[in-house]
Each structure stands twice: as structure tokens, then as C-alpha cells.
FIVOTI-138498 format. One record per atom (N, C-alpha, C): residue in three letters; chain; atom name; z, y, x. Coordinates in steps of 0.001 Angstrom, whole numbers, plus 500000, padded with zeros to 6 digits. Atoms other than C-alpha are relative to their C-alpha. Layout:
R   residu   chaine   atome        Z        Y        X
R      ALA        A      CA        Z        Y        X
...
***
This chain:
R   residu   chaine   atome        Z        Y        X
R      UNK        A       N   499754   500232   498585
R      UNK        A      CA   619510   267864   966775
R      UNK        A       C   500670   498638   500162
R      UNK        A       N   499318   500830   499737
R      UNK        A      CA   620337   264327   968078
R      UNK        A       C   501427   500178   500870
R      UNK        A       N   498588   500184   499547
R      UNK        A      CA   623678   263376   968554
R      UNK        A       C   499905   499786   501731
R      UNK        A       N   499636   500193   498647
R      UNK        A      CA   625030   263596   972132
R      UNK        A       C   500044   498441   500588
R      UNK        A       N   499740   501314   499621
R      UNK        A      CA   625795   260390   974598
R      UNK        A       C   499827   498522   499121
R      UNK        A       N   500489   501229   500811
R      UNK        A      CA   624054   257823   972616
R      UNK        A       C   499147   499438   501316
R      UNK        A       N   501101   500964   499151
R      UNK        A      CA   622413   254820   974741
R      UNK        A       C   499561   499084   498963
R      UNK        A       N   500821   500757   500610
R      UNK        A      CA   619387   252910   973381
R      UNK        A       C   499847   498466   501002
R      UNK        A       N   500425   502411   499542
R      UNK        A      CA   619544   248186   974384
R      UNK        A       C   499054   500437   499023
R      UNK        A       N   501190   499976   500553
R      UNK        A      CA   616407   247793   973311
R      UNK        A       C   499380   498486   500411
R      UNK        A       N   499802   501081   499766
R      UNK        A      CA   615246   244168   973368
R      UNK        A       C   498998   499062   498982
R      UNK        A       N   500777   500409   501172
R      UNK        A      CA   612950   241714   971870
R      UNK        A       C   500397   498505   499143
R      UNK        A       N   499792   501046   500395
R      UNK        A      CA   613768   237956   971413
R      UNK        A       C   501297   499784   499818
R      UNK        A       N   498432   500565   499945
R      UNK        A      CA   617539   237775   972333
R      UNK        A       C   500897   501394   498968
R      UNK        A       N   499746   499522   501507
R      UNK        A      CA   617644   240280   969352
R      UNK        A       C   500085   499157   499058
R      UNK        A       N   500075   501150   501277
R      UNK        A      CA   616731   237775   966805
R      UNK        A       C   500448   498883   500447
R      UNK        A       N   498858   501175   499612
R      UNK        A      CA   618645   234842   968880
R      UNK        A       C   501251   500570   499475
R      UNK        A       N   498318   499312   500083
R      UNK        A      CA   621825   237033   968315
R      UNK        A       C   500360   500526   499079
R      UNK        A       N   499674   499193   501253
R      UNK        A      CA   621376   238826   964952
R      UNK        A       C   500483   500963   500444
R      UNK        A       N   499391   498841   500053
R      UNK        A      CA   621185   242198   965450
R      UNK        A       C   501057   500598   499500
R      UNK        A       N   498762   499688   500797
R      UNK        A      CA   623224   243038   962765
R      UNK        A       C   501451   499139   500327
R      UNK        A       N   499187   501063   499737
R      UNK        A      CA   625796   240326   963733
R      UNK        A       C   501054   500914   501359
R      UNK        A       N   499954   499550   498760
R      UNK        A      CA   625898   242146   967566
R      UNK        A       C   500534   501638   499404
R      UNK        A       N   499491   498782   500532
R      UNK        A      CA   625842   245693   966140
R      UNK        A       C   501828   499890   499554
R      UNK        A       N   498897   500444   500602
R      UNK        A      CA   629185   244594   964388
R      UNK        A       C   500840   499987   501196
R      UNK        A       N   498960   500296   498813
R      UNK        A      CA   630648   243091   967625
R      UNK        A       C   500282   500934   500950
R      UNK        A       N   499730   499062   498766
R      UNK        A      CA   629707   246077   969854
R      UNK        A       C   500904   501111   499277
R      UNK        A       N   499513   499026   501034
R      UNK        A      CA   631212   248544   967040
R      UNK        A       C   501553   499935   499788
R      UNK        A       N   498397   500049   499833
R      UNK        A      CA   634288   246548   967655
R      UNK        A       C   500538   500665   501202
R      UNK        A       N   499376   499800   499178
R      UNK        A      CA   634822   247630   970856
R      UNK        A       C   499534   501351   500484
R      UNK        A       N   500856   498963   499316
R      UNK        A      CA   633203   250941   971211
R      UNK        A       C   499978   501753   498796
R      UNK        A       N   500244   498788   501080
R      UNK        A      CA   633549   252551   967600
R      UNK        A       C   498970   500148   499161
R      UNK        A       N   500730   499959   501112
R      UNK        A      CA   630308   253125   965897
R      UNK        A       C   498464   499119   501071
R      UNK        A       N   501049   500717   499278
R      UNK        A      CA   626864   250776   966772
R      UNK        A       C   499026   500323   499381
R      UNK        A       N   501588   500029   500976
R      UNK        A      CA   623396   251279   965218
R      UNK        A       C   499292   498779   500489
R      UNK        A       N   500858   500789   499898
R      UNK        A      CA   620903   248627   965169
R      UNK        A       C   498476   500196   498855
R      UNK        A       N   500930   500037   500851
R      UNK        A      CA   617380   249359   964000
R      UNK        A       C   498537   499162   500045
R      UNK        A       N   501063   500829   499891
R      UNK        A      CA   614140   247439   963412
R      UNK        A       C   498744   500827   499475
R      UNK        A       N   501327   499182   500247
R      UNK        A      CA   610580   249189   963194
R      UNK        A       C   498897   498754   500362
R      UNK        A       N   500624   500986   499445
R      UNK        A      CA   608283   246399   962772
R      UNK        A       C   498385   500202   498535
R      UNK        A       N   500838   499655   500355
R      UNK        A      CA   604671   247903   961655
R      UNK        A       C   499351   498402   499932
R      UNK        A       N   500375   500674   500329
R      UNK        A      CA   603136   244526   961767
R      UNK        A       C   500681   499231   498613
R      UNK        A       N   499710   500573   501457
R      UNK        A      CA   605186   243187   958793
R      UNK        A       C   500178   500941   498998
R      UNK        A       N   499407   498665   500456
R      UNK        A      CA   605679   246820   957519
R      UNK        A       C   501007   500151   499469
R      UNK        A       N   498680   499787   500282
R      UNK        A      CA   609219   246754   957838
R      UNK        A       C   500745   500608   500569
R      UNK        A       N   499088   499083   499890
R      UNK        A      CA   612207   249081   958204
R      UNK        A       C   501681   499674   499855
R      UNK        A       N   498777   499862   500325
R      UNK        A      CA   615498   248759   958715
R      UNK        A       C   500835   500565   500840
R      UNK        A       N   499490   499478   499200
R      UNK        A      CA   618422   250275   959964
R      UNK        A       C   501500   499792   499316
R      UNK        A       N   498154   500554   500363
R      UNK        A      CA   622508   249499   959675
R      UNK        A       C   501045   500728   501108
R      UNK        A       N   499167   498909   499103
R      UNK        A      CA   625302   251335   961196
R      UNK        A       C   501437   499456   499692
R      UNK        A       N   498669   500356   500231
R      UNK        A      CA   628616   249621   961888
R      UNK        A       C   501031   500935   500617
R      UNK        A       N   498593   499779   499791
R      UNK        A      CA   632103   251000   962120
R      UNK        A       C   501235   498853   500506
R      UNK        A       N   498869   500986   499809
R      UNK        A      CA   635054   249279   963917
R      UNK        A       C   499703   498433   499598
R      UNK        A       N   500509   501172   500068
R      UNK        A      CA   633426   246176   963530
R      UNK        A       C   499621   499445   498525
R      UNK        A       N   500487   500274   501383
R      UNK        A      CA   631943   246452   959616
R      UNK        A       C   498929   501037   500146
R      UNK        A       N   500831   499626   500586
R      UNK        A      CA   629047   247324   958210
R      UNK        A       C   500389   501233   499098
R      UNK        A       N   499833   498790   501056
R      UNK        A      CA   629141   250685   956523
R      UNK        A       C   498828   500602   499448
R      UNK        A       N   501152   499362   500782
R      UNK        A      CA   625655   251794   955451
R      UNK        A       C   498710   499182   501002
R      UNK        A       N   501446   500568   499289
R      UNK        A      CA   622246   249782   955946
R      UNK        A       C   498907   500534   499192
R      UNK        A       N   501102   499807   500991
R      UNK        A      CA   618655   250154   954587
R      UNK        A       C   499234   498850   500321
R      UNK        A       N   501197   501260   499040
R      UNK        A      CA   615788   246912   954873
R      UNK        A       C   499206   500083   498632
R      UNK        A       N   501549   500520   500992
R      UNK        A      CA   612187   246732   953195
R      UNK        A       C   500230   499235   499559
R      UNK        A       N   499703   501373   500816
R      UNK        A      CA   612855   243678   951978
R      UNK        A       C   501128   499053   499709
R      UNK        A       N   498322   500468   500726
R      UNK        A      CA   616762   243475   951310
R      UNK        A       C   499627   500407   498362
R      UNK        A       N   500055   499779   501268
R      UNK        A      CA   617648   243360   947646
R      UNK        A       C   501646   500027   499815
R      UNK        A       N   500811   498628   500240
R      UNK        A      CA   618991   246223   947039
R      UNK        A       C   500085   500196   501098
R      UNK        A       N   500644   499963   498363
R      UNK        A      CA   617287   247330   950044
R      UNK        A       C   501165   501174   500437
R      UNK        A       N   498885   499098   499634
R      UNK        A      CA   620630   250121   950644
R      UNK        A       C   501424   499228   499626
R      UNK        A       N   498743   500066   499749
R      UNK        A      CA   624124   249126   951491
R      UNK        A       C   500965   500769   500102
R      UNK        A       N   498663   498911   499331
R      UNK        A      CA   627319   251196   951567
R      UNK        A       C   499726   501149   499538
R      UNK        A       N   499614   498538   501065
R      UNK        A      CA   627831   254838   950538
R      UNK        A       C   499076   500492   501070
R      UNK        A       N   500794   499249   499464
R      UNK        A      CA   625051   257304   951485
R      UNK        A       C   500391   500940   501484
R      UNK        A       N   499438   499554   498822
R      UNK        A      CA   625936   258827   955110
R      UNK        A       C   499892   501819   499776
R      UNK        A       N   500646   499055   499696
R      UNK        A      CA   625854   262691   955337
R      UNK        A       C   498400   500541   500084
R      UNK        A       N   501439   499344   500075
R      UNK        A      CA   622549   262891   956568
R      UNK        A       C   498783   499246   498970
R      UNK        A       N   501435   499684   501416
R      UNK        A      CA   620721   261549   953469
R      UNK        A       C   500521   500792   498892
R      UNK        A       N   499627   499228   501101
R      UNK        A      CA   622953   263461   951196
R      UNK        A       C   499178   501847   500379
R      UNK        A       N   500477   498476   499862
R      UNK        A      CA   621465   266595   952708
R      UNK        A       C   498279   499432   500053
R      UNK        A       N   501754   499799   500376
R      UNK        A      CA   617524   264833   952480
R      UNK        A       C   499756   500136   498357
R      UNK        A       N   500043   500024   501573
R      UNK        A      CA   618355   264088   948778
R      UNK        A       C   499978   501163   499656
R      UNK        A       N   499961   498591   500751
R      UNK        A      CA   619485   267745   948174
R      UNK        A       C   498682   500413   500228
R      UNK        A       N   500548   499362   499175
R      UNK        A      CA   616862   268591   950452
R      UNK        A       C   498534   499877   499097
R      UNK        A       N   501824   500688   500171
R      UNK        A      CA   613865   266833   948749
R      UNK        A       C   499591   501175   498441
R      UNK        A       N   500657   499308   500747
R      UNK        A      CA   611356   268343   946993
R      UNK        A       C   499184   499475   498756
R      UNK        A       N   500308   500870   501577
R      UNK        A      CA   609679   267115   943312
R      UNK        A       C   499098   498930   500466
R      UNK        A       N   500652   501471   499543
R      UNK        A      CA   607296   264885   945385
R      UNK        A       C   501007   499337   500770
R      UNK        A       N   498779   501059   498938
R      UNK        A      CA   610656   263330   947858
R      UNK        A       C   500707   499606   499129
R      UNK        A       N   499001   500513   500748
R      UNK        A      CA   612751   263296   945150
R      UNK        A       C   500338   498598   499705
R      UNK        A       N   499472   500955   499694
R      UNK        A      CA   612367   259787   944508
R      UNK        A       C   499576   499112   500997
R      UNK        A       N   500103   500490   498848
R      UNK        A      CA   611400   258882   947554
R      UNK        A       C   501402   499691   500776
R      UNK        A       N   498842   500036   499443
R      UNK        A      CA   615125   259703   948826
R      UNK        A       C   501041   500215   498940
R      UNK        A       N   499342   499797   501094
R      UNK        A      CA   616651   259457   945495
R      UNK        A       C   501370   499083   500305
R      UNK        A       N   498610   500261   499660
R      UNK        A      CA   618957   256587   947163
R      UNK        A       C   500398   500061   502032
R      UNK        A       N   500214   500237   499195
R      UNK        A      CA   618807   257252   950402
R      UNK        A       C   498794   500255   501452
R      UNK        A       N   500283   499830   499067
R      UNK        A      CA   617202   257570   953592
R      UNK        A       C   499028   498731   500448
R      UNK        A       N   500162   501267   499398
R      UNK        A      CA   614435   254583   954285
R      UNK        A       C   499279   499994   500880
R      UNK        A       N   500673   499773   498601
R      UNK        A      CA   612762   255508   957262
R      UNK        A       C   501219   499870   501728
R      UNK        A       N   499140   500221   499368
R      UNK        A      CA   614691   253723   960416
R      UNK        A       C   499930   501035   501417
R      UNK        A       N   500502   498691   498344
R      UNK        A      CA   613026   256389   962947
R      UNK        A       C   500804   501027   499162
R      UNK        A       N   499406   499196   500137
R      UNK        A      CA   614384   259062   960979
R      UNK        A       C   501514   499882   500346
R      UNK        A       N   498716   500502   499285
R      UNK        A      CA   617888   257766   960878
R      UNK        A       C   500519   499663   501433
R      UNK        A       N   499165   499758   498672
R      UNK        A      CA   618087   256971   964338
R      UNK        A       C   499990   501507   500635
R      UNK        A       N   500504   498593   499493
R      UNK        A      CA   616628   260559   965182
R      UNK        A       C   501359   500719   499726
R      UNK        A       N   498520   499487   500851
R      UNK        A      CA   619817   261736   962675
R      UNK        A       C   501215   499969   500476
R      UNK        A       N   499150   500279   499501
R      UNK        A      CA   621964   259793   964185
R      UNK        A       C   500617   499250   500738
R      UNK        A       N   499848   500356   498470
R      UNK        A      CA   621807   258408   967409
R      UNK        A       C   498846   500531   500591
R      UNK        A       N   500694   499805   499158
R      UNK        A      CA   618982   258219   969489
R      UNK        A       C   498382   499654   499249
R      UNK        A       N   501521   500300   500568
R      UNK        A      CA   614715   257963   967827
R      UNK        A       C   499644   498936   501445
R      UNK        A       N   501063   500829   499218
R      UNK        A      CA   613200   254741   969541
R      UNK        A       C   499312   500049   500650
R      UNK        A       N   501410   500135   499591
R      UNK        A      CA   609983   255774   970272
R      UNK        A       C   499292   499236   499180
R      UNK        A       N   500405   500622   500870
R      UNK        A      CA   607051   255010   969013
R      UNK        A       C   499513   498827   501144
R      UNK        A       N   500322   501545   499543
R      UNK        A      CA   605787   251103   969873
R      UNK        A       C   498794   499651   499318
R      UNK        A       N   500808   500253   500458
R      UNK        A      CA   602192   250125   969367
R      UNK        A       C   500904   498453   499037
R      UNK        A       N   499986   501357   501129
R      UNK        A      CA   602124   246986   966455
R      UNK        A       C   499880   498944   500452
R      UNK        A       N   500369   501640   498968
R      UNK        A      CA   601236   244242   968726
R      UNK        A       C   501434   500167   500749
R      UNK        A       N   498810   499769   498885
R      UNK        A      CA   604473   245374   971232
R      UNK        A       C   501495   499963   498227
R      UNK        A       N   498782   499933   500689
R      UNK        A      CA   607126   245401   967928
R      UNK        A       C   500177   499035   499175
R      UNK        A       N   499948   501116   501044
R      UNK        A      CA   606753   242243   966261
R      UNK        A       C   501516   498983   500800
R      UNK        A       N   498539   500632   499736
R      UNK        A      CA   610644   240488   966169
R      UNK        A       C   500206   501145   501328
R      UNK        A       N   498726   499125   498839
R      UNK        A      CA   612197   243374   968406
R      UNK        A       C   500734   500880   499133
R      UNK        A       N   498597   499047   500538
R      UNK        A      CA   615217   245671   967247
R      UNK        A       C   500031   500842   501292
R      UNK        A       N   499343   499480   499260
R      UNK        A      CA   616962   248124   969218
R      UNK        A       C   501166   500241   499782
R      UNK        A       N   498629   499870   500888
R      UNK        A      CA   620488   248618   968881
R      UNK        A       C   500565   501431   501168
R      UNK        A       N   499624   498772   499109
R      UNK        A      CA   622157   252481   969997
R      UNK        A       C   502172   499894   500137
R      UNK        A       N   498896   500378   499848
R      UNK        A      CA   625780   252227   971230
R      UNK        A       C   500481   501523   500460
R      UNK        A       N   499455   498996   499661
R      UNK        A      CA   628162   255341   971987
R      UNK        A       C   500364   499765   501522
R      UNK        A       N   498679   500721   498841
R      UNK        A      CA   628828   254063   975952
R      UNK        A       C   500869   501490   500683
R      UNK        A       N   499294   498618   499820
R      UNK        A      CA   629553   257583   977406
R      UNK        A       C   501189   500538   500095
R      UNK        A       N   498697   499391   500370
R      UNK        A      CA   632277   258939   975481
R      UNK        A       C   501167   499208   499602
R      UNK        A       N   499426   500978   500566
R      UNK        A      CA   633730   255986   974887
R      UNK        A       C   501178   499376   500854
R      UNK        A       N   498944   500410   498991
R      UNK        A      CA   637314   255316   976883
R      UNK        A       C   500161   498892   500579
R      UNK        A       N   499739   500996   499276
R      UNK        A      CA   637479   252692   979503
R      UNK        A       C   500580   498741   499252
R      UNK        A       N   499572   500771   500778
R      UNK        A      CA   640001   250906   977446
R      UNK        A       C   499808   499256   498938
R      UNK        A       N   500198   500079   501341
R      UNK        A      CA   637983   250645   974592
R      UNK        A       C   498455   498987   500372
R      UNK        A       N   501350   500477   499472
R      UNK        A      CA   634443   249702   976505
R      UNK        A       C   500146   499642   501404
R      UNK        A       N   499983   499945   498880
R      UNK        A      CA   635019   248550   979646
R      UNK        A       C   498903   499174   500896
R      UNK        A       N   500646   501296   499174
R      UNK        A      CA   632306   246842   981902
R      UNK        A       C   499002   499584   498758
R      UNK        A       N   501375   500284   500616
R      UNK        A      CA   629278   244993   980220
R      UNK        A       C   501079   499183   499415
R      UNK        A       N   499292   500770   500838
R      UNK        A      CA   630418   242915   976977
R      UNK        A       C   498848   498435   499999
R      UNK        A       N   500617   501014   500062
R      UNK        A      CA   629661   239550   976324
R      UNK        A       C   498776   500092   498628
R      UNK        A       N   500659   499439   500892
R      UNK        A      CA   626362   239671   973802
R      UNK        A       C   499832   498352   499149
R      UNK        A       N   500215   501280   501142
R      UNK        A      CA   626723   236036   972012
R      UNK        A       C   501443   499626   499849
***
């Protein structure tokens, strides 16, 4: 079941002007936890990163080296247990599907034809539950 009060920015160019990951970070400062993921079927790439208080605590990317960051989150420690003699090493470190993970734990994207996802991200933010004091009003995004 997805997590409660999650909102999906969703965005194409002034993603990659701003470094998702960079932004994720900054909104994470002021809000608590940020996701930022990338589903980009034309280059067949995947990623997904999840900051805390303004750090990086667990990423995954097709073409990082090593394509996993940070200590396994909950929900791949239960796909790892979970997997079966063909998943096994499929999720042996991890979780690399960025639709699943957001599904896990924020909000699933949608899907985006291949022509519509080339250089876009989305990034999921907690605004909701998140105390006035802490989020107040629209943040600056550069």
C-alpha cells in the first residue's frame, strides 16, 4: 500500500537544469524526506535516490558504478527475503526498478510513453504532513 500524503513535481528540463538529485537534497532539507526518480525507456535507464534531512541515504542508477548507494531501505530487505531462485539475483543488492520504489515508497509515476520521458525526473515530496514551520509556502528550486 502506498504511503499516505506524498505529492508528485514532475517536470522535464528544469529537472536536469537543477540536478534532481542536488534539489531532492535541498527539498529534504526543509521538509524531511524527498524522492527523486528517473524512468527514461529511451536510454533504458532507472534511477531512484531518497534523501533525508538534506543527505542522500539510499540511491539506485543503470549506469552508476556501483549502481546502489547507502544501506538497503526496508522495502528491498523484504524483496530480497522475498525473492525467489529466479529474483534472487536480480534483488540480491537491492531494489532496481524506480517504479517499484516509488510505488513502495512514495507515490508510482505513471507510466510515460518513450518519446514523452527522455531528460524528465519526477521528484515526490511529503508537503501534507509536513508542519508549516518546516515547509512553508513554495521554496526556492535553484
Amino acid at each position: 500500500m502506498p504511503i499516505q500524503n506524498w505529492h508528485l513535481l514532475w517536470g522535464n528540463s528544469f529537472i536536469d537544469q537543477l540536478d534532481g538529485f542536488t534539489l531532492a537534497d535541498k527539498l529534504s532539507e526543509r521538509c524531511g524526506e524527498a524522492h527523486f526518480y528517473v524512468v527514461d525507456p529511451y536510454n533504458s535507464a532507472e534511477n531512484w535516490y531518497v534523501a533525508r534531512d538534506g543527505h542522500g541515504v539510499r540511491s539506485f542508477g543503470s549506469y552508476d558504478h556501483p549502481r546502489f548507494q547507502g544501506e538497503p531501505l526496508p522495502f528491498e530487505v523484504e524483496y530480497r527475503e522475498d525473492a525467489d531462485e529466479d529474483e534472487a539475483e536480480e534483488y540480491a543488492e537491492g531494489v532496481p526498478y524506480a517504479r517499484t520504489a516509488a510505488d513502495l515508497i512514495s507515490v508510482e509515476p505513471g507510466r510515460m510513453p518513450a518519446s514523452g520521458t527522455h531528460g524528465h525526473g519526477s521528484l515526490a515530496t511529503t508537503h501534507p504532513a509536513v508542519p508549516n514551520s518546516r515547509f512553508n509556502g513554495t521554496l526556492p528550486l535553484s
